[in-house]
TIMI-2910 file (N, C-alpha, C, CB; in pm, 1 decimal, decimal comma, always signed):
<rs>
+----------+----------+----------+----------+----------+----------+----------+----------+----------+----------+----------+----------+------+
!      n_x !      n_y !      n_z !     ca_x !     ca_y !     ca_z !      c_x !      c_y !      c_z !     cb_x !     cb_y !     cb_z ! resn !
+----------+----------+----------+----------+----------+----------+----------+----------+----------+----------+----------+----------+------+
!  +2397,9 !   +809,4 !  +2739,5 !  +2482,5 !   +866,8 !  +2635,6 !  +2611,3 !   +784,7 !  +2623,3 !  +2514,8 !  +1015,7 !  +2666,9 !  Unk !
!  +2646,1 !   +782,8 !  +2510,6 !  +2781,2 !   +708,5 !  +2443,9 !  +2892,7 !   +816,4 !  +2494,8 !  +2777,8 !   +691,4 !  +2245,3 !  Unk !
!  +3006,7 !   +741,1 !  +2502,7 !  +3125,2 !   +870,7 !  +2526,8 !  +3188,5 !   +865,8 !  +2384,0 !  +3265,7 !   +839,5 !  +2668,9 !  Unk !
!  +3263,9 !   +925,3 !  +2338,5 !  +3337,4 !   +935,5 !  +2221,1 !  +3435,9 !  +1023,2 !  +2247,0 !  +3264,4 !   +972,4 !  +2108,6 !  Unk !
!  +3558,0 !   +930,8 !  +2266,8 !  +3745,3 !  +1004,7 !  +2245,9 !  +3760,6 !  +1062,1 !  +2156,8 !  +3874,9 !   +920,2 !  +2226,2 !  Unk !
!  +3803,8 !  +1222,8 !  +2190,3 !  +3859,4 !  +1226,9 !  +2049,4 !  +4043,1 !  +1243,8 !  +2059,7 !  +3777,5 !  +1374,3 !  +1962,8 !  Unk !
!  +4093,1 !  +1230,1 !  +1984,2 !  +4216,6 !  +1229,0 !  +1996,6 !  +4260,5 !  +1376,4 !  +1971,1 !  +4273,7 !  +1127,2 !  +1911,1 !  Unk !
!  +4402,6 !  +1442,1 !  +2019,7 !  +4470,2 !  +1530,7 !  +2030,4 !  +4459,1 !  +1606,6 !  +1882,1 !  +4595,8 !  +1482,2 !  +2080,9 !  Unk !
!  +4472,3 !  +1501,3 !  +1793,0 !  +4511,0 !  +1555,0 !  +1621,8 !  +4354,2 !  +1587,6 !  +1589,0 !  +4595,4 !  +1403,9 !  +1485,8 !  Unk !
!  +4244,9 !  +1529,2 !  +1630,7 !  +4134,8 !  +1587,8 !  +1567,7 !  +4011,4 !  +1720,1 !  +1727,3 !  +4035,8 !  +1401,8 !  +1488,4 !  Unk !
!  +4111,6 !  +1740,3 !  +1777,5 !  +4028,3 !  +1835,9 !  +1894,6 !  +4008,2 !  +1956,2 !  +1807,0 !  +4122,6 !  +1881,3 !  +2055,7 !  Unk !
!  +4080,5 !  +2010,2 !  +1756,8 !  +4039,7 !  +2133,0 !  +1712,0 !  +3922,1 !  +2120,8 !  +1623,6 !  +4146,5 !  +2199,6 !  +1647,3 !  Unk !
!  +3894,2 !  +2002,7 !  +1545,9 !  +3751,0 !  +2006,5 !  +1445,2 !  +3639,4 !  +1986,0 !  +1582,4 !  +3739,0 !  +1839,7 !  +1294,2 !  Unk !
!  +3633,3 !  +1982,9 !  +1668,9 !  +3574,5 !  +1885,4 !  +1784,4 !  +3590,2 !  +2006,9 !  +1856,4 !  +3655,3 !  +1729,2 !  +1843,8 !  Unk !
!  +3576,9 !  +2121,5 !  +1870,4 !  +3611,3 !  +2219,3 !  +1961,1 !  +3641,9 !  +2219,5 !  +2079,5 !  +3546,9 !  +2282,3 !  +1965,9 !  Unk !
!  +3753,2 !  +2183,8 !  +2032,5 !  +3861,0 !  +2121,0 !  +2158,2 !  +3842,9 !  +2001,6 !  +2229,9 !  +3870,9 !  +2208,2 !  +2272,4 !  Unk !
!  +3737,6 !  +1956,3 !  +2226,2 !  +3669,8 !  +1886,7 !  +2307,5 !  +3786,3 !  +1744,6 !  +2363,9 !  +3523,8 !  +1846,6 !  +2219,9 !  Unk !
!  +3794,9 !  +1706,3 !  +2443,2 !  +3868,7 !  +1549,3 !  +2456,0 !  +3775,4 !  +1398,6 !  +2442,2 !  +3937,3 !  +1542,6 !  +2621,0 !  Unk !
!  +3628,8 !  +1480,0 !  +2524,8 !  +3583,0 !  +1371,9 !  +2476,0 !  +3410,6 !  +1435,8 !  +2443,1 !  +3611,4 !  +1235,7 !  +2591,7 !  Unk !
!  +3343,5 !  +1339,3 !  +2396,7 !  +3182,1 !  +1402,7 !  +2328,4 !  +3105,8 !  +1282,0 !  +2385,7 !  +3158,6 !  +1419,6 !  +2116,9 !  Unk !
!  +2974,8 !  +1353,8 !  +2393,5 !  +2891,5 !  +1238,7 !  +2445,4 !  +2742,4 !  +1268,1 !  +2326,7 !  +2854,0 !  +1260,1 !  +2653,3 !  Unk !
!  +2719,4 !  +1134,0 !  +2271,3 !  +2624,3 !  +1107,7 !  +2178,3 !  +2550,0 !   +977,5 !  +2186,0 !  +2682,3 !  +1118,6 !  +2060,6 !  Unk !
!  +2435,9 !  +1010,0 !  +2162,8 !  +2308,3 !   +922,5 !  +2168,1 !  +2290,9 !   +816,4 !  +2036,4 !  +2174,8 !  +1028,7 !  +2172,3 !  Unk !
!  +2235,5 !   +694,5 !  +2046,6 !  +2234,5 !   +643,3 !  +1924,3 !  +2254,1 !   +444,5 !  +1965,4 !  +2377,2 !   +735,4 !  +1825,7 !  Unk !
!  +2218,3 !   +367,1 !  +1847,8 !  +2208,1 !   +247,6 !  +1865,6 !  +2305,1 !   +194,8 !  +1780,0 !  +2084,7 !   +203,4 !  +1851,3 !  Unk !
!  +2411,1 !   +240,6 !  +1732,8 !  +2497,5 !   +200,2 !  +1620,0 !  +2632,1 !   +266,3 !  +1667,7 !  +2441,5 !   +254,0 !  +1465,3 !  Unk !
!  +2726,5 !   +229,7 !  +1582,0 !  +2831,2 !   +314,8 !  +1600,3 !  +2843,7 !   +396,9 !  +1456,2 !  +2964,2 !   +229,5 !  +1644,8 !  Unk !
!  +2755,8 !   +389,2 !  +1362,8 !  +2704,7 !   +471,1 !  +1263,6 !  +2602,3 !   +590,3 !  +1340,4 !  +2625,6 !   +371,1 !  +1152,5 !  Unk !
!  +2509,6 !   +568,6 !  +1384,0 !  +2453,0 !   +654,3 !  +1476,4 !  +2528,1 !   +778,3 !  +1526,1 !  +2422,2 !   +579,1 !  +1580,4 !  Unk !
!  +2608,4 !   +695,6 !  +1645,4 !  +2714,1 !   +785,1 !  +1737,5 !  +2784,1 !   +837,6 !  +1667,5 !  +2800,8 !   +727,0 !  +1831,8 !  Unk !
!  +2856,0 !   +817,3 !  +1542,6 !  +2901,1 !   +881,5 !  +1493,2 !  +2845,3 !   +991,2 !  +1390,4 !  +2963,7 !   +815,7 !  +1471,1 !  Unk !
!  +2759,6 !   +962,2 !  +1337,0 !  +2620,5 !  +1084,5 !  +1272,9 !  +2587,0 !  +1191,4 !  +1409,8 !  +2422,1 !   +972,6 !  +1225,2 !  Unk !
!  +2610,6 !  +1155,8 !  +1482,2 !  +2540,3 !  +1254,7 !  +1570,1 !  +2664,7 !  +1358,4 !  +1627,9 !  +2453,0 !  +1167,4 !  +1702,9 !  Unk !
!  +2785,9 !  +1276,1 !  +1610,6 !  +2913,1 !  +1316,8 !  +1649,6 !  +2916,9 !  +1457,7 !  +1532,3 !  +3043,2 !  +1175,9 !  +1631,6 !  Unk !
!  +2896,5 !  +1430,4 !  +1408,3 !  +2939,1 !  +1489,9 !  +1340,4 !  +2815,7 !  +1640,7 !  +1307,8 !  +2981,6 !  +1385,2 !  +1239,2 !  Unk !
!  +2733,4 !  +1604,4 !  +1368,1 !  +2628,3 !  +1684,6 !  +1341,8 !  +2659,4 !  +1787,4 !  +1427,3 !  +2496,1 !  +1626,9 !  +1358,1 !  Unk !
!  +2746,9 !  +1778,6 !  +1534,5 !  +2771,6 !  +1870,3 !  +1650,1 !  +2874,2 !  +1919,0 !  +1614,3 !  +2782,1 !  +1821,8 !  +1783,0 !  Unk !
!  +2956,2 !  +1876,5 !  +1495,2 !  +3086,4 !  +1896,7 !  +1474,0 !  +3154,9 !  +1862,2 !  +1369,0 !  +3140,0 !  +1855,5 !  +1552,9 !  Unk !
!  +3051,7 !  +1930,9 !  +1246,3 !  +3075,8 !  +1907,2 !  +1106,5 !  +3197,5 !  +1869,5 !  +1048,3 !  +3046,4 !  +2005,1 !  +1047,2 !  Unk !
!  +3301,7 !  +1975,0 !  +1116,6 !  +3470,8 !  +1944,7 !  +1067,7 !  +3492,5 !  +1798,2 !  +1077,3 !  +3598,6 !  +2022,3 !  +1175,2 !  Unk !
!  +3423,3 !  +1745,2 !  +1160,8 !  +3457,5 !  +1575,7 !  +1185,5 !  +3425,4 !  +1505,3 !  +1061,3 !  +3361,6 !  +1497,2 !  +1312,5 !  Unk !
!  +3373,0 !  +1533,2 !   +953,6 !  +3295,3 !  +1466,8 !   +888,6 !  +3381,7 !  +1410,3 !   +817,9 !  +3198,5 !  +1524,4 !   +830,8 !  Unk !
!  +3457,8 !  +1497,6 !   +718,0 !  +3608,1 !  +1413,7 !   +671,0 !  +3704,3 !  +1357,3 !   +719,2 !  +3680,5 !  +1465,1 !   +620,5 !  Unk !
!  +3704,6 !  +1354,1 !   +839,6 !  +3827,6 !  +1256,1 !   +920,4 !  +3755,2 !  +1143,2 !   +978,9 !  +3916,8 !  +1337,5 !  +1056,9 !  Unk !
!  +3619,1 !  +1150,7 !   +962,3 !  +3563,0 !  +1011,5 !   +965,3 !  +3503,9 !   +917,9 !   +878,0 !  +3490,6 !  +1012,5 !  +1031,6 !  Unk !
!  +3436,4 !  +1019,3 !   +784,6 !  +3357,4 !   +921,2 !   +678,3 !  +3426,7 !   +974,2 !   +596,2 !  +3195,2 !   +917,6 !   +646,9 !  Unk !
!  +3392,9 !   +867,0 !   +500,9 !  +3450,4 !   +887,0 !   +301,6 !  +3353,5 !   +943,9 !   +275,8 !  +3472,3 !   +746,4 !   +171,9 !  Unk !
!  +3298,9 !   +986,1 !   +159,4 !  +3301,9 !  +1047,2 !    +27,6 !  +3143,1 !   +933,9 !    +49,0 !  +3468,8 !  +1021,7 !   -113,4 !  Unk !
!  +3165,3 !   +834,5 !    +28,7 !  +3042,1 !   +703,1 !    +38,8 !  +2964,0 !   +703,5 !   +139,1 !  +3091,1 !   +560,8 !    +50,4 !  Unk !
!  +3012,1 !   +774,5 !   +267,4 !  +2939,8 !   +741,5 !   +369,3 !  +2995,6 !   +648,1 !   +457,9 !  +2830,2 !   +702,9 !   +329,2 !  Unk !
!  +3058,7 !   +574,9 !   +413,3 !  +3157,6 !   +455,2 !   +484,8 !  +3303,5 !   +489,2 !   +535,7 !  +3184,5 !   +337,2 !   +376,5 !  Unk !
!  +3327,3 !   +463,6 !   +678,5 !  +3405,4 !   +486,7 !   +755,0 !  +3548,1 !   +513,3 !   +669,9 !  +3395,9 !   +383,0 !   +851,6 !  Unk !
!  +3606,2 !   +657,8 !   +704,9 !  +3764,2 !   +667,4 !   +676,8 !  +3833,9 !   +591,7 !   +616,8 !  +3831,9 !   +670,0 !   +766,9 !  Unk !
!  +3959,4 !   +499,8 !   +531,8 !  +4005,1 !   +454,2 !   +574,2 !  +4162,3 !   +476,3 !   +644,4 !  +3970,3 !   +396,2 !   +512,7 !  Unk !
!  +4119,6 !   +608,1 !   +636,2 !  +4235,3 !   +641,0 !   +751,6 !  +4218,2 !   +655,4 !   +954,6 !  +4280,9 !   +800,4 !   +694,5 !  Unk !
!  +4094,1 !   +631,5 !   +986,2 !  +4061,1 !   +662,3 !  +1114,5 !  +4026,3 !   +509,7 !  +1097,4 !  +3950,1 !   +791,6 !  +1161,0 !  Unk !
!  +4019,1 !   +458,7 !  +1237,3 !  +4016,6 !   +384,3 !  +1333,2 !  +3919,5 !   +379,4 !  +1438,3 !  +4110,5 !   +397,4 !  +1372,9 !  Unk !
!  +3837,1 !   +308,4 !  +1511,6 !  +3701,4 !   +372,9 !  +1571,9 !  +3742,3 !   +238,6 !  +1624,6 !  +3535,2 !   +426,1 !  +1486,8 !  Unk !
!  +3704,6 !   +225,7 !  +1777,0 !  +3710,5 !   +162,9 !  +1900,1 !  +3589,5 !   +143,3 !  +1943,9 !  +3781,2 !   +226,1 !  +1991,3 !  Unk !
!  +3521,9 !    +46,7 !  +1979,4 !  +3399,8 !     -8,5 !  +2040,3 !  +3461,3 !    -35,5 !  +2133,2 !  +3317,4 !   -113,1 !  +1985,7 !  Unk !
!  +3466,3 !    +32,4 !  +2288,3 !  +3511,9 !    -57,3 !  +2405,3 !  +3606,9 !   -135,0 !  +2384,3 !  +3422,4 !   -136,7 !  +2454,1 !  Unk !
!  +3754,1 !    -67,1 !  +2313,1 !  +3825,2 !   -144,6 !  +2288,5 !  +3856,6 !   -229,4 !  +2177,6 !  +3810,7 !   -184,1 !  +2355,3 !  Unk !
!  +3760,8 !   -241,7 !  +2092,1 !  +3756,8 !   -344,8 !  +1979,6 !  +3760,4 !   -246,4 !  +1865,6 !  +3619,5 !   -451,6 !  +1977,6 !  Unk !
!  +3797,7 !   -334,6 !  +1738,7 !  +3806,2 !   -277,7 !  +1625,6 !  +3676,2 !   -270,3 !  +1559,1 !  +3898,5 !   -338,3 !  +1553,8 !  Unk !
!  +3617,3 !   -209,2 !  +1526,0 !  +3495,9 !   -181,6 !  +1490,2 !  +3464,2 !   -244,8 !  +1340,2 !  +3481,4 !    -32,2 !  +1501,1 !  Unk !
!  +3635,7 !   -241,4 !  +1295,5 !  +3612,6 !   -339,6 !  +1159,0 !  +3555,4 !   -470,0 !  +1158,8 !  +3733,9 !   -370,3 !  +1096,8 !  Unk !
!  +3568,6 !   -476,2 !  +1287,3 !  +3583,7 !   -665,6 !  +1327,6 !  +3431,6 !   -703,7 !  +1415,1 !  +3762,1 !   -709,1 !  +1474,4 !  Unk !
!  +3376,6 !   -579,2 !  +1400,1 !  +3262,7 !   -596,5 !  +1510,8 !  +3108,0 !   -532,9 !  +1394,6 !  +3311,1 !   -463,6 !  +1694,3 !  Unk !
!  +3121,8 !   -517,8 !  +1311,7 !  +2999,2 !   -468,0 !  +1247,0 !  +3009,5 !   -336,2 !  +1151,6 !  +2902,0 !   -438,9 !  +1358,9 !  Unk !
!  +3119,5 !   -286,2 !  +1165,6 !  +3161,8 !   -144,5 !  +1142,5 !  +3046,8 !    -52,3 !  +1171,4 !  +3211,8 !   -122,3 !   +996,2 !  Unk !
!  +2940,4 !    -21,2 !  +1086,7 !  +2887,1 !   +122,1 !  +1148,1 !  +2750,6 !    +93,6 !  +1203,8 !  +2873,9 !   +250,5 !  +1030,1 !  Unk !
!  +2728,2 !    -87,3 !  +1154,7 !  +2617,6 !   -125,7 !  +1213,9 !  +2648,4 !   -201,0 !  +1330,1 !  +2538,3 !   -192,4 !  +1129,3 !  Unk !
!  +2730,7 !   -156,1 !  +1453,8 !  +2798,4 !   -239,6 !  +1531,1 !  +2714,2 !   -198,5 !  +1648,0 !  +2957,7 !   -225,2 !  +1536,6 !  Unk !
!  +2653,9 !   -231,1 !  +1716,2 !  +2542,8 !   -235,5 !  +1847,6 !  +2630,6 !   -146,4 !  +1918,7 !  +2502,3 !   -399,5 !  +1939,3 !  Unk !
!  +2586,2 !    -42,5 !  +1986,4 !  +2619,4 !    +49,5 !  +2108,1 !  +2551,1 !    +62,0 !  +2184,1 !  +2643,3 !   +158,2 !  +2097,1 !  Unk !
!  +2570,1 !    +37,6 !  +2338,4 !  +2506,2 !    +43,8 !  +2453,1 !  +2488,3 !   +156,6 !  +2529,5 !  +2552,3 !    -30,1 !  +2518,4 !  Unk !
!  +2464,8 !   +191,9 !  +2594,1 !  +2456,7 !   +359,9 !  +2664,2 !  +2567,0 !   +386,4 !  +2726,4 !  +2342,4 !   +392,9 !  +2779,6 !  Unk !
!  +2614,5 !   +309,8 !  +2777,4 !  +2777,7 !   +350,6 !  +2857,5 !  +2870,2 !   +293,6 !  +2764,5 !  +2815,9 !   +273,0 !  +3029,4 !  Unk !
!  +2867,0 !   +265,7 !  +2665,7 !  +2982,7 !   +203,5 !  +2593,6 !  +3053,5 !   +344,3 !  +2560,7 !  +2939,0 !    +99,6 !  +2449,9 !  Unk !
!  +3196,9 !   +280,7 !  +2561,4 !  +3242,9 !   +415,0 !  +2480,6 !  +3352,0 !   +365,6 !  +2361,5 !  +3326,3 !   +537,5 !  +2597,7 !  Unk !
!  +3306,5 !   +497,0 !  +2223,1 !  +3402,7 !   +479,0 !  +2128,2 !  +3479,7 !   +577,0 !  +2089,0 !  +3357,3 !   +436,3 !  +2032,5 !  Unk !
!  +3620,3 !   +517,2 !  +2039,3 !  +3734,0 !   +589,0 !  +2053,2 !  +3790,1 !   +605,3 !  +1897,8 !  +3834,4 !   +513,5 !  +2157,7 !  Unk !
!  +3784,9 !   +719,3 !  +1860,5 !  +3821,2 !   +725,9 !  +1756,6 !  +3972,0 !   +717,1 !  +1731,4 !  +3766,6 !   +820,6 !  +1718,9 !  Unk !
!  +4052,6 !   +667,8 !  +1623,7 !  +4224,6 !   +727,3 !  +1625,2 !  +4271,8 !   +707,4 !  +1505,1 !  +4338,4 !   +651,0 !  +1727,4 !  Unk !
!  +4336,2 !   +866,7 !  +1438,2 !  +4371,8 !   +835,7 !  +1305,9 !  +4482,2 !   +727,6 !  +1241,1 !  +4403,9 !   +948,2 !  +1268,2 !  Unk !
!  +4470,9 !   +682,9 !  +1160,8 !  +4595,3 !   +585,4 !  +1125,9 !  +4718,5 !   +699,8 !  +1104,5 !  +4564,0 !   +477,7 !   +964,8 !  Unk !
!  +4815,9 !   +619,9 !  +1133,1 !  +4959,5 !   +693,5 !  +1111,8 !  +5057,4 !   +629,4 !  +1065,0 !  +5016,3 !   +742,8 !  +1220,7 !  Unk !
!  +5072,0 !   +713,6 !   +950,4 !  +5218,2 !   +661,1 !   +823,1 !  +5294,2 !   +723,3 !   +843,3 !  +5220,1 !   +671,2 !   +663,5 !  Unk !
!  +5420,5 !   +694,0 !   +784,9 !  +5562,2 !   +747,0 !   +815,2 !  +5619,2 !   +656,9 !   +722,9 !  +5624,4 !   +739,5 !   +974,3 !  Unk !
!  +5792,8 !   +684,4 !   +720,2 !  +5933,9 !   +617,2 !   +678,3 !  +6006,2 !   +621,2 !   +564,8 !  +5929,4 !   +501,1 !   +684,2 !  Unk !
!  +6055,3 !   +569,7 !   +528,3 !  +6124,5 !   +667,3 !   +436,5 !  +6138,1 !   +653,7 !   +305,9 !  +6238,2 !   +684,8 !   +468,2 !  Unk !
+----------+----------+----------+----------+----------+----------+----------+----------+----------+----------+----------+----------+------+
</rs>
């Protein structure tokens, strides 16, 4: 199983959870399966298209997932991905 962070701002769609563990060969996968357990997730991760937020952020072991395949990005069984919303501000 994949681990999947969730961050503080999205626990409550995630029932409470800190972190989730999901099965899958993608980080499209892991995240379909994320959301299947935890529908509220669905808009703070995917658009409208099906294609990743562009307000969330998704971590492959560290990496930007933009930069690595986005949802067709290879996931290993212990890999873990970290979701984190973008954050605006100023004035």
């Amino acid at each position: 199983m994949t681990a999947v962070r969730i961050p503080p701002v999205l626990r409550a769609q995630a029932g409470g959870a800190k972190e989730l563990s999901a099965s899958g060969g993608t980080v499209g996968e892991i995240l379909s399966a994320v959301v299947e357990q935890h529908p509220g997730l669905r808009e703070q991760i995917f658009a409208t298209d099906g294609s990743l937020h562009r307000f969330v952020n998704v971590y492959l072991n560290g990496r930007d997932v933009r930069y690595e395949g986005e949802l067709a990005a290879p996931v290993a069984e212990h890999d873990t991905v970290i979701l984190l919303p973008a954050m605006a501000g100023g004035n």
